[in-house]
N, C-alpha and C positions, 0 to 999 in steps of 0.2 A: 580608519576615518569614515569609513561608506556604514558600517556599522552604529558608530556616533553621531553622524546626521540620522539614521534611521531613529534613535533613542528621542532626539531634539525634536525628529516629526513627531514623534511619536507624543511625547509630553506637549507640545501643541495644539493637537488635535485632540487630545485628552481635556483640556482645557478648554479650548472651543466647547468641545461639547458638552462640558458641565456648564460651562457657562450660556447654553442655549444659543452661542454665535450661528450654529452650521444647522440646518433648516429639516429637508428631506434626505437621510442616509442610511446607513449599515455601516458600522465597523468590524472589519474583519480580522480577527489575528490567525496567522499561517504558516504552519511549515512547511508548507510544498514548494519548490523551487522551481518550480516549470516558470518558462516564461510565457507561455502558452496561456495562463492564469488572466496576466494582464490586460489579453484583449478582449475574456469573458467582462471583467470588471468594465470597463470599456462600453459593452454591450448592452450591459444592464443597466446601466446610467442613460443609455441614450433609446431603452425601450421605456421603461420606468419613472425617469426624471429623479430617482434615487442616487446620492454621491455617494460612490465607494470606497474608505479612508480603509487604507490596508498598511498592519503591523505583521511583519514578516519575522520569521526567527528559529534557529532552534526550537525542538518543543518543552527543554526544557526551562530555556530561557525564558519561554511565553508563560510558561506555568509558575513562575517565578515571580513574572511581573503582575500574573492573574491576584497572587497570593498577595503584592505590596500593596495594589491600587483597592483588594477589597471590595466592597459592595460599593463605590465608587467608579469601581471599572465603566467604562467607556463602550468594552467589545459586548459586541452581540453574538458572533459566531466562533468559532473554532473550528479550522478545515487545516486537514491533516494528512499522512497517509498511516497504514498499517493498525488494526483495529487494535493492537496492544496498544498501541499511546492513545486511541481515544479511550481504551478503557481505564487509564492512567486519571484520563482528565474529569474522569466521570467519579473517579473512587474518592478523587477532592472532592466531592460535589460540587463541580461549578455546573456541571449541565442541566437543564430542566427537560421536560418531555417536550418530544414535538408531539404537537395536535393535531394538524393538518391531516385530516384524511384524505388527500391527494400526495401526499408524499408517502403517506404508508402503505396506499393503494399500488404505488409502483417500486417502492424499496421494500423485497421478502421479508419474511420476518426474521430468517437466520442471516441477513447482514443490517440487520439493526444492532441498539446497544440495548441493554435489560431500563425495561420503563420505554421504550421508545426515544431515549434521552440523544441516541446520535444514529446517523442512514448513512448506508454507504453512497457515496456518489459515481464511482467508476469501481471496477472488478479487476484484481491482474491475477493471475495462476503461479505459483510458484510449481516449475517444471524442469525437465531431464532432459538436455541437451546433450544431442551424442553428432558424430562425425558418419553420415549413411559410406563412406569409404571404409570405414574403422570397422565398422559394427553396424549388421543391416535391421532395417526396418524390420524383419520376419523377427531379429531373435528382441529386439527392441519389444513387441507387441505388446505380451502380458508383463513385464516390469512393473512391479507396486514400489511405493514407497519402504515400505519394510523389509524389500528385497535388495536393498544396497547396505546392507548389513552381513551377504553372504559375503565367504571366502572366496569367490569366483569374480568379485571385485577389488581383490587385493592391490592397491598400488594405483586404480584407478582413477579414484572421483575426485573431482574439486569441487571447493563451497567455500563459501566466507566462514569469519570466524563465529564464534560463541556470543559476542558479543551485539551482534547485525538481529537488529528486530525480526527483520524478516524470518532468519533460521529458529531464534525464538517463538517464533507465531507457529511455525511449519511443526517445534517439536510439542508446544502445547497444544497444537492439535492432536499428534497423534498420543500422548497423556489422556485427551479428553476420549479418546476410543480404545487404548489398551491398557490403559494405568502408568505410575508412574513407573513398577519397577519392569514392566516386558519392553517398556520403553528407551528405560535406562540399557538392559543387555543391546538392544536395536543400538542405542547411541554411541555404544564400546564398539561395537562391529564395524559402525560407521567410521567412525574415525579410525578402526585400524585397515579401513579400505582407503585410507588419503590418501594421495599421488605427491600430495607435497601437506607444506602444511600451511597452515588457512592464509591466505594475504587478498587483500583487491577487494576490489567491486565487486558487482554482478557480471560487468561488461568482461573486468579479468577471468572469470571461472569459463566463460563463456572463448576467451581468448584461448585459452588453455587446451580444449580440446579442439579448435581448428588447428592450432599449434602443433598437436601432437603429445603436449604435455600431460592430458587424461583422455580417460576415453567416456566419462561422465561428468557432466557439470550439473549442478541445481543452484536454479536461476528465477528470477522473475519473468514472464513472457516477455513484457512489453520492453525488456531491453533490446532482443535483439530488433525490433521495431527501430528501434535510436538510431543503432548501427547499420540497419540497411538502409536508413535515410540518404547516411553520409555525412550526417551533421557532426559525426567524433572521427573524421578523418578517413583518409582510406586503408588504412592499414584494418581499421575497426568495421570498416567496410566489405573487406577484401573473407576476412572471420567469419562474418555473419552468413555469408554467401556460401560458406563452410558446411555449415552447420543444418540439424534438424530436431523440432520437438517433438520429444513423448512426452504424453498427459497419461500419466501413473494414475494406478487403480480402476481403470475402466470395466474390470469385471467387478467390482464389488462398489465401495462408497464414491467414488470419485477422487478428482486432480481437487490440491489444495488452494482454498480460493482466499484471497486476500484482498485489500479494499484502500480506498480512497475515501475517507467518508467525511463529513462534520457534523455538529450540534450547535445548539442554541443553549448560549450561557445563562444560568439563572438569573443575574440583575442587568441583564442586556434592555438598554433606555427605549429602541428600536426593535422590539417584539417582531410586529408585523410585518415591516423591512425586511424583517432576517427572513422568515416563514416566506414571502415572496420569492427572496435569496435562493433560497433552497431548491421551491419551484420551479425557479427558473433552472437550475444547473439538471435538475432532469426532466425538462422539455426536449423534446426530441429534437429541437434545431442544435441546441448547446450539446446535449450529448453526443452527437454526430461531430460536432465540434472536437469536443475533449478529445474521442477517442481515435478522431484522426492525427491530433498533434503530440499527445503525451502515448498512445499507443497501448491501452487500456482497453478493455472489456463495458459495452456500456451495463449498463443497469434496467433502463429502459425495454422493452421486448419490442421488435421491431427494428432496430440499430444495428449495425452491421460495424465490426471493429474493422480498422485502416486492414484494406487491402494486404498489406505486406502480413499483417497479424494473422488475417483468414487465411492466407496461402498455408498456415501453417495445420488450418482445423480450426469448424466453430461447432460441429457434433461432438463436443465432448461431452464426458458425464462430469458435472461437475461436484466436490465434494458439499454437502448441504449442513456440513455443524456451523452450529450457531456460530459466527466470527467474536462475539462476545467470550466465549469461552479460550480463548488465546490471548487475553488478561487476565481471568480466572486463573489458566493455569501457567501465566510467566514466571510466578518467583519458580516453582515447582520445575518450571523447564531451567531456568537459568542453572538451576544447583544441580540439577542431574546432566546438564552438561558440562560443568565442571567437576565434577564426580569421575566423567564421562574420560577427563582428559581432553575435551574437545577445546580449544585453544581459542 
């Protein structure tokens, strides 16, 4: 039902605003589930005087409805996470370039999208969660990503399945630095290092090795952020407290960096709106914002991620391939992990 009133707002305000009812706005369509979102929206209505009408959803649902409404659509933006689905949204062509040399000034150019069509807005790391009881920090230290494909992990590591963008992104990066076939052998090894076989979340893999149940998990950072809040319970609490991150690859390219980003859809009615929009999310007040609530990496230089994040390391080397090229090479990751037998 909460789904079907969404659908109802949604054709309403779609209406409204072809029909030039609603005045000064932005419309946003989103897949980020934070609720953390809605007191940005909130903010920027009451800096701005701009109304902010947000269509929430799946992103494939959103690209769905991109496709019915046409050069009709309503939205102006698209805010998402993991840079494989903004590259998704780009290969439709709905995005146009951002222009704004204030937003390219502070968003690198290796987490933009090719043309400048989408910026990332927040940073997370996909990292190696181990147990400092299990397994110490000294032998932790040089661990690469390429190196949980050794026999000396047999039986250890948890991760999500084949199927989780995330591990998608993580393997079309490493495609975009060794090819696809030393990648493919990388990806057999890995999966015959599984301690079980793929189930859960992020939060799960991470459970996993407080538990006892691996003695590696690969995770996004800013989960365990979640769980040391206390917002997923104590049990989720009690793990996190467990646990320690290694950021893989520090002697060579870096930890794998992944992204929260959006763009600016090509017949978006609220051009300038949106380019303020944007602005705004990386202003150093909001970005201090984000990344104390959703537990992210900001983007901004200057910003300091939520305390509990830093406790963990903010000297790291971070990996600098384009995030663009983790759409480039998703179909190419997907088949070699099912090749892979990676489930």
């Amino acid at each position: 039902m909460k789904n079907l009133y969404k659908i109802i707002f949604g054709t309403i305000i779609s209406i409204f605003i072809l029909n030039g009812t609603l005045a000064d706005e932005v419309n946003i369509y989103t897949s980020r589930h934070y609720d953390s979102d809605d007191a940005l929206y909130s903010e920027f209505t009451a800096e701005t005087g701009i109304q902010v009408n947000i269509i929430s959803g799946g992103g494939n649902a959103l690209m769905e409805r991109l496709k019915a409404e046409g050069k009709n659509s309503p939205a102006d933006i698209f805010f998402t996470v993991d840079a494989g689905n903004l590259w998704r949204v780009q290969k439709e062509g709905y995005f146009k370039s951002i222009e704004s040399e204030n937003i390219k000034s502070i968003v690198p150019e290796n987490l933009r999208g090719p043309n400048d069509e989408w910026v990332a807005i927040a940073k997370r790391a996909r990292v190696i969660y181990y147990n400092p009881s299990v397994i110490s920090p000294e032998e932790m230290k040089n661990l690469n990503y390429e190196d949980l494909s050794n026999s000396d992990w047999k039986g250890k590591i948890a991760i999500r399945g084949s199927s989780n963008m995330y591990n998608q992104s993580l393997v079309a990066s490493l495609i975009s630095k060794h090819g696809v076939n030393q990648t493919e052998d990388w990806a057999r090894g890995l999966v015959s290092n599984f301690a079980r076989k793929p189930q859960g979340n992020d939060r799960a893999q991470i459970m996993a090795v407080a538990n006892g149940e691996a003695t590696l998990a690969i995770a996004n950072s800013y989960y365990v952020g979640i769980m040391l809040s206390g917002r997923s319970g104590e049990e989720q609490l009690a793990a996190a407290k467990k646990v320690k991150i290694h950021f893989p690859n520090q002697d060579n390219r870096g930890a794998h960096i992944n992204i929260s980003g959006a763009g600016i859809l090509k017949n978006s009615p609220n051009h300038d709106n949106a380019i303020k929009f944007l602005e705004f999310l990386l202003s150093k007040k909001v970005q201090k914002y984000m990344v104390n609530l959703s537990y992210e990496y900001p983007i901004l230089p200057g910003v300091e991620p939520h305390p509990s994040i830093a406790s963990f390391g903010t000297e790291f080397i971070e990996d600098r391939t384009s995030v663009a090229n983790y759409g480039k090479y998703n179909t190419d990751a997907v088949m070699l992990m099912d090749r892979a037998g990676w489930q």
